[in-house]
LOSE-928103 format. One line per field, with one value per residue (C-alpha): y, x, z; residue in one letter; residue number from 1. Coordinates in nm, 3 decimals. Example, Ala and Ser with C-alpha at 12.3 -4.5 7.8 and 13.67 -1.06 7.14 Angstrom:
<rs>
y	c(-0.450; -0.106)
x	c(1.230; 1.367)
z	c(0.780; 0.714)
residu	c(A; S)
num	c(1; 2)
</rs>
This chain:
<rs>
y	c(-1.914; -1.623; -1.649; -1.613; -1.917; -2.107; -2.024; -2.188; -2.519; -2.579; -2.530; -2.741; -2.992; -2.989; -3.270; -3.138; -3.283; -3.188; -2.790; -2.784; -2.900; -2.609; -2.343; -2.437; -2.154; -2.389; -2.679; -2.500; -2.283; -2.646; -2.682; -2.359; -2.371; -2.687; -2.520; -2.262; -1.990; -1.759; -1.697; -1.519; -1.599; -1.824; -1.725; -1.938; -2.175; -2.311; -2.404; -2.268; -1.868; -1.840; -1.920; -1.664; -1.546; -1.206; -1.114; -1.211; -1.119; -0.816; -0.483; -0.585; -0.912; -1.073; -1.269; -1.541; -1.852; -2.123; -2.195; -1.895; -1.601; -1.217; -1.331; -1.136; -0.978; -0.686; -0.573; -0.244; -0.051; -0.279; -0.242; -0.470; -0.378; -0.640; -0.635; -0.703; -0.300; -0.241; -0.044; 0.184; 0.113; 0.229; 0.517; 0.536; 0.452; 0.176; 0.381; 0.379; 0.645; 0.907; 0.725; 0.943; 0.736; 0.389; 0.359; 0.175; -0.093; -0.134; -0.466; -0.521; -0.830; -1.007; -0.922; -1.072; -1.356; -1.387; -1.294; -1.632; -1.818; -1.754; -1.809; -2.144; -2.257; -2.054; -2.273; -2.018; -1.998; -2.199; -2.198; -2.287; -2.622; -2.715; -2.484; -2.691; -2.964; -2.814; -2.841; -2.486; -2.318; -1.978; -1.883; -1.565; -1.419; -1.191; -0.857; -0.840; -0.532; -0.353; -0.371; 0.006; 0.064; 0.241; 0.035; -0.312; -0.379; -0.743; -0.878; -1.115; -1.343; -1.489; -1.812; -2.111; -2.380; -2.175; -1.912; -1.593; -1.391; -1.124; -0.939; -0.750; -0.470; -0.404; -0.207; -0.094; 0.249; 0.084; -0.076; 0.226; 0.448; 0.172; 0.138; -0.132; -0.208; -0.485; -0.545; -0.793; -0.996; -0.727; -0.456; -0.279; -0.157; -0.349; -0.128; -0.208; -0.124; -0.060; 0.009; -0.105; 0.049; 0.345; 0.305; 0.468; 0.752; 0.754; 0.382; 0.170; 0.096; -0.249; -0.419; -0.423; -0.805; -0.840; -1.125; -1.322; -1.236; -1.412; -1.700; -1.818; -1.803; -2.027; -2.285; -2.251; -2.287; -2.564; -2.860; -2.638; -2.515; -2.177; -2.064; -1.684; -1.652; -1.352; -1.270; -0.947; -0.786; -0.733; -0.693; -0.955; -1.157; -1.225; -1.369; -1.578; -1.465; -1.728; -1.954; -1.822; -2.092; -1.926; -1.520; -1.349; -1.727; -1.650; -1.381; -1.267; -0.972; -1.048; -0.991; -0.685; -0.576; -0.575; -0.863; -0.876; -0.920; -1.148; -1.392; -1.312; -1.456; -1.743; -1.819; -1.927; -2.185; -2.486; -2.720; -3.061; -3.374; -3.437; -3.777; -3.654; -3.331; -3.562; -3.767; -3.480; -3.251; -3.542; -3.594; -3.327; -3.139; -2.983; -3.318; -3.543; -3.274; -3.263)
x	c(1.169; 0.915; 0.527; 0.569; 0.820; 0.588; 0.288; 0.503; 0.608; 0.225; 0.121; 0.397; 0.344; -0.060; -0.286; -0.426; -0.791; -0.845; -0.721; -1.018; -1.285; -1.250; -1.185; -1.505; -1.706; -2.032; -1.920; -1.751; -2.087; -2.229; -1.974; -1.982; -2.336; -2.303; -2.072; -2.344; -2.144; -2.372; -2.304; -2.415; -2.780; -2.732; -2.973; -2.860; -2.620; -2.576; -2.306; -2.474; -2.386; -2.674; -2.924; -2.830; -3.186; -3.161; -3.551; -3.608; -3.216; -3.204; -3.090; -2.819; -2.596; -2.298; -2.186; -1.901; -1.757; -1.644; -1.381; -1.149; -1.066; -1.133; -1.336; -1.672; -1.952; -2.103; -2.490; -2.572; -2.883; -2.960; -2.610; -2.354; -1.942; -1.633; -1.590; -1.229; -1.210; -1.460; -1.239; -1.288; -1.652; -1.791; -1.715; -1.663; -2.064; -2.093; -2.255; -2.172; -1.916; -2.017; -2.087; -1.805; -1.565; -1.732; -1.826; -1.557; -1.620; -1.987; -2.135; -2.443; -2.627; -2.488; -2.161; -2.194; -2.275; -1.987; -1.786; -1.935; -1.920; -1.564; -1.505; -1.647; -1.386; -1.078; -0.848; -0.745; -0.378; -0.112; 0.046; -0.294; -0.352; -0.605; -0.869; -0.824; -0.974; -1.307; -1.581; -1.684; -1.999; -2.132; -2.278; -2.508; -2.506; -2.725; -2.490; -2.422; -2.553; -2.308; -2.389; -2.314; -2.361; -2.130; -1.856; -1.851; -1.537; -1.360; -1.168; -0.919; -0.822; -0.437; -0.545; -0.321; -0.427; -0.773; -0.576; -0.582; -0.244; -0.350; -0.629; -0.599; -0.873; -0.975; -1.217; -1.284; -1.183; -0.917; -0.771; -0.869; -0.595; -0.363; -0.445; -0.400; -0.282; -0.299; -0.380; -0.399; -0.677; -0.688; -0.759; -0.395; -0.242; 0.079; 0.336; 0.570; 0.907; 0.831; 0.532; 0.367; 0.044; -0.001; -0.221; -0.561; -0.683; -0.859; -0.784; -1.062; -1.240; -1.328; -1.575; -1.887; -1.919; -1.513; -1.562; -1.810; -1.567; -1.254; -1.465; -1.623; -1.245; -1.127; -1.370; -1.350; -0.977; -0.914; -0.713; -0.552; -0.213; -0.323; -0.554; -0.674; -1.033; -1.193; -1.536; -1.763; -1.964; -2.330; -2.676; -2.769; -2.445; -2.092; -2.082; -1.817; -1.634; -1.406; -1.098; -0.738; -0.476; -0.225; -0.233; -0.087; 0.013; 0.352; 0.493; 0.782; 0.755; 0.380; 0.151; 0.379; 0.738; 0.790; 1.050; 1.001; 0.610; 0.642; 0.895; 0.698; 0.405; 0.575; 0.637; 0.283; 0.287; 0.547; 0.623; 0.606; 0.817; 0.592; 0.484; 0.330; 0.194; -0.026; -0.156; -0.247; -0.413; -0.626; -0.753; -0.858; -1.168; -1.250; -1.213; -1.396; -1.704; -1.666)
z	c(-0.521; -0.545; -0.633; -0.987; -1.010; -0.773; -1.036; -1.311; -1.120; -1.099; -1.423; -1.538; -1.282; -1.142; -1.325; -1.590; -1.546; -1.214; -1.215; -1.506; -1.318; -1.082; -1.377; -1.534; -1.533; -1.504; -1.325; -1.068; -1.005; -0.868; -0.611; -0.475; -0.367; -0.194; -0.024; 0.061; -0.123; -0.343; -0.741; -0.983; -1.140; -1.440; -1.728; -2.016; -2.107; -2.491; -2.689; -3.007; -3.016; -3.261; -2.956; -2.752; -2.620; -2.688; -2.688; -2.341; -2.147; -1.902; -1.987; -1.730; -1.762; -1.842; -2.182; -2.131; -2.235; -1.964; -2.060; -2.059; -1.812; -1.918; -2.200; -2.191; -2.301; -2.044; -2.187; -1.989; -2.030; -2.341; -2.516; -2.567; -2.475; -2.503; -2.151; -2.196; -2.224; -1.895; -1.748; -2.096; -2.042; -1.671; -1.448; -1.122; -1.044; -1.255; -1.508; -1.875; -1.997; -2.226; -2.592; -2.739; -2.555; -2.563; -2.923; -3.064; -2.784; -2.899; -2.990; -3.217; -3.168; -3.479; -3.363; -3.031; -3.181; -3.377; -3.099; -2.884; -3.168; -3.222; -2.822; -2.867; -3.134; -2.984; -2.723; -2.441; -2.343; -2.469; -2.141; -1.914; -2.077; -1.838; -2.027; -2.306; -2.149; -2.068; -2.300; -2.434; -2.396; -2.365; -1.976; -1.928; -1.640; -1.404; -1.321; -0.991; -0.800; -0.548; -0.163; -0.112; -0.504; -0.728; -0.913; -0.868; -0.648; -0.701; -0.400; -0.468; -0.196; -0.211; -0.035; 0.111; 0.192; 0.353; 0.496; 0.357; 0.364; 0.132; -0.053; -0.394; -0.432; -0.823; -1.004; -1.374; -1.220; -1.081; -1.385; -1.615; -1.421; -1.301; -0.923; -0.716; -0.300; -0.131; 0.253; 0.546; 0.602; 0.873; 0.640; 0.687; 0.360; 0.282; 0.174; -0.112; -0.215; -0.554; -0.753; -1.123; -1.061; -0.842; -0.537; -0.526; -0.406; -0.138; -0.024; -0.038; 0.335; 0.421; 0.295; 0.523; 0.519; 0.553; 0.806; 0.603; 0.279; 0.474; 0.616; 0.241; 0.145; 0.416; 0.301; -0.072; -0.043; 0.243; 0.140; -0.160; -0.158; -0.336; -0.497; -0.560; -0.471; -0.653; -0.441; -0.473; -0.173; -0.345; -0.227; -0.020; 0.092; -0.074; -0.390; -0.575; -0.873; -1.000; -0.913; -1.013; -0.987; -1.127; -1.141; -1.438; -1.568; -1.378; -1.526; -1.375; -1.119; -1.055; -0.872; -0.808; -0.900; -0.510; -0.481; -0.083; -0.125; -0.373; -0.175; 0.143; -0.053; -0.162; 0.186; 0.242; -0.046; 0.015; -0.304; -0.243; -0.384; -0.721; -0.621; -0.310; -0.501; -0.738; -0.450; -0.253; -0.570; -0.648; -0.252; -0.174; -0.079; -0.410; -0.603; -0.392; -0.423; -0.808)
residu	c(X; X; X; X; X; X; X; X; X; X; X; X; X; X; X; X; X; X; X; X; X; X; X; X; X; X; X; X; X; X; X; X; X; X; X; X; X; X; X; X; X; X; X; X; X; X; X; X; X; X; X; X; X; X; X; X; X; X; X; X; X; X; X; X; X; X; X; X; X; X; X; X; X; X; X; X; X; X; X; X; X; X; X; X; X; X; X; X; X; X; X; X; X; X; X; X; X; X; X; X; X; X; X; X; X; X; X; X; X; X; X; X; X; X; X; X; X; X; X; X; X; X; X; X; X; X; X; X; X; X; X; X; X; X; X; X; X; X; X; X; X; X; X; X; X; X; X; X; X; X; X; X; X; X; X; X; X; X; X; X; X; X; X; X; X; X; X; X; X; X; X; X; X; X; X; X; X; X; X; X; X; X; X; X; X; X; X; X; X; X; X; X; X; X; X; X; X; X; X; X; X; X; X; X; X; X; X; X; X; X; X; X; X; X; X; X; X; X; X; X; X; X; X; X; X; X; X; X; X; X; X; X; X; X; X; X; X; X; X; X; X; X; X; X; X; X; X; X; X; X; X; X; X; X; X; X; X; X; X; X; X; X; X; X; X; X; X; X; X; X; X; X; X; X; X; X; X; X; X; X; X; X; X; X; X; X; X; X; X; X)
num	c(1; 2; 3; 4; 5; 6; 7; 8; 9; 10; 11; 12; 13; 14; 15; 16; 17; 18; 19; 20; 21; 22; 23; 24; 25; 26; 27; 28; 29; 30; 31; 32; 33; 34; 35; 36; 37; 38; 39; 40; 41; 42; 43; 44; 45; 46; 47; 48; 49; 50; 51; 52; 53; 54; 55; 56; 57; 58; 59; 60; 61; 62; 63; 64; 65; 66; 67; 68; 69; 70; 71; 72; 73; 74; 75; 76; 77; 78; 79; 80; 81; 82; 83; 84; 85; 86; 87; 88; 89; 90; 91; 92; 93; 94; 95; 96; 97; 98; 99; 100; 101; 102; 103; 104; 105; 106; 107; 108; 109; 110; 111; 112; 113; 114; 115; 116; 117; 118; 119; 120; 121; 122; 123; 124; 125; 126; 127; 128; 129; 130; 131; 132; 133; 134; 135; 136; 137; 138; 139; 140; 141; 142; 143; 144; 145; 146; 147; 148; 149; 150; 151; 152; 153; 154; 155; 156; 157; 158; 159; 160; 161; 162; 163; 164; 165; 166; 167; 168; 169; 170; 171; 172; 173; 174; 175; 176; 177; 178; 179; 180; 181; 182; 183; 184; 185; 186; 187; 188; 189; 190; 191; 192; 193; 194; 195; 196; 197; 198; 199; 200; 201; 202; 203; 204; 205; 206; 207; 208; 209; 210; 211; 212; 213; 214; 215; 216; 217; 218; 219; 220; 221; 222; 223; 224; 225; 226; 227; 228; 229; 230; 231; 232; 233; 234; 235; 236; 237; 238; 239; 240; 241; 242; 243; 244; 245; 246; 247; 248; 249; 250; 251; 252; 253; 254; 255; 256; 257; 258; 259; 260; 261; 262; 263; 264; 265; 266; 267; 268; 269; 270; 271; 272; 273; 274; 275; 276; 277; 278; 279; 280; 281; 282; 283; 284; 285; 286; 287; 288; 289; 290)
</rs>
């Protein structure tokens, strides 16, 4: 069985209740910093899109809903973008691209609020039920600044059971001209046998903070099976990005169309009789904190 099948036994099979207390976008901020994990700066939180404090927000900051992944709002240098189309949005600095090509992308205040408003009344996924159970409001967030600045890099983390066997390396640069690699939690690229995305040019060095990066994953994801732990080097220390429990909701040939990666990251992630699977999903680490 490779990842993607292993993706789809869990979100057929994982309790429902518990996989959304960790993909709340607010609830999950709590646990983290016990955890002595950094996160983003929380600046607002309402479920009434009409509230939205836009007098007093930074030029700089981040629009989302909770309850939903890739559904946001990015405000940079006082604008507002669907940040669903970032990579359509920032070059490789971080900056915004020339207004010529970002227009159509552009937000006005009443449309943002629409836009929240809408998020707050729209279930996400038919196939990740467990967002359905969280209740929706909109979070505002303080952008996270880059450690060596430039474009914000996202490092995901393929995590089992707090061991890292692989890290995914993404940027709106990145997704704009379909890059992507993988590597060890040793930093060495891990070559595939066949290729979706191309792989970037140059390859992206380590992080500086690599070590701290790989340690915050090992406790974020002890005592679960898998999860993908998407973490950002910025200014100051690591931060936390989210939980994925189940990347690209299983499709088939993900996270690459390299059969051999994907089965040798399967290999990580042993299924367990269902019985046990409920017991153990409901004991561990992450609930008892929650």
């Amino acid at each position: 069985m490779d990842f993607a099948a292993k993706v789809r036994w869990h979100i057929e099979h994982d309790p429902l209740e518990e996989v959304a207390l960790r993909q709340d976008k607010c609830r999950v901020k709590e646990l983290v910093t016990d955890l002595g994990i950094r996160v983003a700066d929380t600046l607002c939180v309402t479920d009434v899109a009409s509230s939205l404090p836009f007098d007093t927000l930074p030029n700089d900051c981040v629009i989302k809903p909770n309850h939903a992944s890739g559904w946001a709002i990015l405000r940079k240098n006082g604008q507002y973008f669907k940040f669903g189309t970032q990579q359509f949005v920032l070059d490789e600095t971080g900056a915004l691209l020339p207004r010529s090509d970002i227009f159509r992308h552009e937000l006005t205040e009443r449309e943002v609020v629409d836009q929240c408003d809408a998020w707050l009344h729209t279930r996400y996924s038919v196939r990740e039920r467990s967002y359905h159970l969280i209740s929706p409001v909109i979070l505002v967030e303080a952008m996270i600044t880059p450690a060596a600045g430039g474009e914000l890099m996202d490092y995901r983390f393929y995590t089992f059971s707090g061991t890292v066997r692989a890290i995914s390396v993404g940027s709106p640069t990145y997704r704009r001209k379909k890059r992507n690699v993988f590597f060890t939690p040793e930093w060495e690229m891990i070559p595939l046998t066949s290729y979706s995305e191309a792989l970037p040019e140059p390859l992206p060095t380590a992080p500086a903070r690599l070590r701290e990066m790989l340690d915050a994953a090992a406790v974020l994801g002890a005592g679960i099976d898998f999860v993908r732990i998407d973490l950002y080097e910025a200014n100051g220390g690591v931060v936390f990005g989210e939980f994925t429990f189940y990347p690209h909701a299983g499709d088939p040939d993900t996270p690459t169309s390299c059969n051999r990666f994907n089965m040798w990251l399967a290999e990580g992630w042993p299924l367990r009789p269902l019985e046990i699977h409920a017991q153990h999903i409901s004991s561990h680490p992450l609930r008892r904190a929650m």
